[in-house]
N, C-alpha and C positions, 0 to 999 in steps of 0.2 A: 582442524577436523576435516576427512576428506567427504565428500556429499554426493560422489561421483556415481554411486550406485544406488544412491535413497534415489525414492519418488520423490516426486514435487507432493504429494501429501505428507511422506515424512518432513521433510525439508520445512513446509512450511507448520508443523507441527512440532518441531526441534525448534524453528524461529521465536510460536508464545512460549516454551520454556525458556529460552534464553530471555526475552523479553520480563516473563515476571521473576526471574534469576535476577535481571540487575534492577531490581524494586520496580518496576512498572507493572502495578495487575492490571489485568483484563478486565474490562467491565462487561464486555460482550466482543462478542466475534462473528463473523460471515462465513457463511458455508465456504467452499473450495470452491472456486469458479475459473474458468479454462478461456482464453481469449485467444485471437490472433494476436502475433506479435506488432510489438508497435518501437519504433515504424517498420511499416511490414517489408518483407525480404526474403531470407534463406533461413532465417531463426525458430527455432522451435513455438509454439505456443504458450503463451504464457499464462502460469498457474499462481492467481492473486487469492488475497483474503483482504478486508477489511477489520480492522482491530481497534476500538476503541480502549484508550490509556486510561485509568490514575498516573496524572504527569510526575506525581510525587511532587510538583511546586515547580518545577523544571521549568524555566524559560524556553524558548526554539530553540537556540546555537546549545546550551547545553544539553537539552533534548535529543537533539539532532548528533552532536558528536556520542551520546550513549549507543543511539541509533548505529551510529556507524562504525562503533568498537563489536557488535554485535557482527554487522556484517564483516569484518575482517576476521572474526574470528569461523564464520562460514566459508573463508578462502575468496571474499571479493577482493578483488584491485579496482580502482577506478582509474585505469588509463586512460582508457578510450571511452566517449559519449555514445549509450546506446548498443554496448557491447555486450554477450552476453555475458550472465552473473547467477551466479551462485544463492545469489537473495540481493535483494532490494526492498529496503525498509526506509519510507517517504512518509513526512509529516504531511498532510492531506491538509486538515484545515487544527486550525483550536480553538476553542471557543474564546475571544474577545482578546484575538491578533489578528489584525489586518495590515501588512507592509511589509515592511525587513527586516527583520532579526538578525544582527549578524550573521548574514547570509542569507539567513534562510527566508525567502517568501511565503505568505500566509496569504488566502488559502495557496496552496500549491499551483500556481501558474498554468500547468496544462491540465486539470485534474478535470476539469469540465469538457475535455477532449477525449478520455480514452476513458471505455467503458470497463475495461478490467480496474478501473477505481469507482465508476459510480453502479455497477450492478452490487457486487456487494456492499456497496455502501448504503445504496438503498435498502439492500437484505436486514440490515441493522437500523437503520436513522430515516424510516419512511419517510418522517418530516422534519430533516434538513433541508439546509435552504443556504445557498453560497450567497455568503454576506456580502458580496462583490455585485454580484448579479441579480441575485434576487429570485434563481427560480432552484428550484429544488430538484432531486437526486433523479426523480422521474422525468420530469421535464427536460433536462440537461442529455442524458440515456435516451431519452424517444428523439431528440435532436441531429442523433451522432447520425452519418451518413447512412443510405441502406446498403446493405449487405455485412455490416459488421458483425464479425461472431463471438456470443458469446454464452456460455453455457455454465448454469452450476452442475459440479459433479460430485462433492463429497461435502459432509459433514467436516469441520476444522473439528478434530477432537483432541485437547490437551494431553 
């Protein structure tokens, strides 16, 4: 599929179709929200959503390679670390995994670092709470350095 001239609101509006395409529904969704890139550079801004799954029973590693049939079929490569992409679809946290999953880390490693995961996150799960840490979506978000930007701009509409 080429994406080269969608918005990043189509984009990430073609993403929950493909998403509940391959059996994952939406339970809820986060508006559209617009960040600096990270790590910051020459890269465009980056246009996140938060999306809460029915896992369908999914483990992480099998979760996670659906995840990532999805993004290939958006035109990602994962060559290079931190390059840009086409869509980037990351397991965040799950409820009741904490560790490794073949491969995959739960909650997600840096997710309490960059706020184009915890603003819409708190859009959706005001009281979540990183089962690692202990402090929740707002807490984590009023932590992040100042100057970091970040803004919602649109409704995710399926």
């Amino acid at each position: 599929m080429p994406f080269g001239d969608a918005s990043p609101n189509e984009v990430l509006r073609l993403a929950v179709g493909a998403l509940n395409a391959a059996g994952l529904q939406t339970r809820t969704r986060s508006g559209i929200w617009q960040t600096a890139a990270w790590p910051s550079g020459d890269q465009p801004d980056y246009f996140n959503a938060v999306v809460e799954l029915d896992r369908a029973g999914l483990e992480p590693q099998l979760l996670y390679q659906v995840l990532a049939g999805i993004e290939r079929g958006f035109g990602r490569d994962r060559r290079e670390q931190w390059a840009p992409r086409t869509l980037d679809l990351d397991i965040v946290a799950m409820d009741g995994f904490v560790g490794t999953f073949g491969g995959v880390e739960l909650p997600h490693p840096l997710m309490h670092e960059r706020a184009f995961v915890l603003a819409p996150l708190l859009e959706i799960a005001p009281d979540w709470r990183h089962p690692v840490l202990g402090e929740g979506a707002a807490a984590l978000l009023a932590g992040l350095p100042v100057g970091y930007r970040y803004r919602r701009v649109a409704d995710l509409i399926p």
